[in-house]
C-alpha positions in Angstrom: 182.5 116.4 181.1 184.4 119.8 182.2 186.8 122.0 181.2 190.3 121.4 182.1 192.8 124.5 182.4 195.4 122.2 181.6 194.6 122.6 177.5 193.4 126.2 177.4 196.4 127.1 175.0 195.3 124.6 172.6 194.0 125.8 169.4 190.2 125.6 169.3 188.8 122.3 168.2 186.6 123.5 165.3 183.0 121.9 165.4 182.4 119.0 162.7 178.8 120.7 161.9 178.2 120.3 158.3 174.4 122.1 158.4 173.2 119.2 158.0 171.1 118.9 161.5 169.0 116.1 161.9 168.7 113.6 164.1 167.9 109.9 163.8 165.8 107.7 165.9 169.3 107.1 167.4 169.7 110.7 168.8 172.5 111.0 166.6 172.8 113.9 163.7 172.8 112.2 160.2 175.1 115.0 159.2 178.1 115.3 161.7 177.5 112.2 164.1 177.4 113.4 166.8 174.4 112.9 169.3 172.7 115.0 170.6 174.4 115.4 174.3 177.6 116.1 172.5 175.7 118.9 170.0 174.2 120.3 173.1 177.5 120.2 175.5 179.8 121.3 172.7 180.4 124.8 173.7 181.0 123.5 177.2 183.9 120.5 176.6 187.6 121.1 176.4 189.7 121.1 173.8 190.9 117.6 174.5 187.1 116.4 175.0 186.1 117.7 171.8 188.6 115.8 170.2 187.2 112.6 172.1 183.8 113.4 170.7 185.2 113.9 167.0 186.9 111.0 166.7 183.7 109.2 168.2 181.8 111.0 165.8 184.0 110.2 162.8 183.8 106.2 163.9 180.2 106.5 163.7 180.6 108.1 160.1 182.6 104.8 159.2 180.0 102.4 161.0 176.9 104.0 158.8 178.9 103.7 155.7 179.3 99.9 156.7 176.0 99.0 157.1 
């Protein structure tokens, strides 16, 4: 993933943290969903990436709450 100049003016995608950091077996943080590549990229992604990686995050949220 990289930084496109194409969405610099965008606000800043705020990061779903919730302090909540740990990670299960799955490598994915039981309090925002995200895994741990995405936690560790984060600062890194664009604006339009970030959103990618909430709304996979927030489908993940929904999947646990399934099961």
């Amino acid at each position: 993933m990289t930084m496109s100049d194409t969405d610099n003016t965008l606000l800043n995608v705020p990061s779903p943290c919730v302090r909540m950091c740990t990670l299960g077996d799955d490598d994915i943080c039981v309090g925002c969903f995200r895994s741990l590549e995405e936690i560790k990229q984060w600062t890194q992604l664009s604006n339009v990436e970030k959103r990618q990686v909430v709304e996979l995050a927030d489908s993940r949220r929904l999947g646990a709450r399934r099961a």
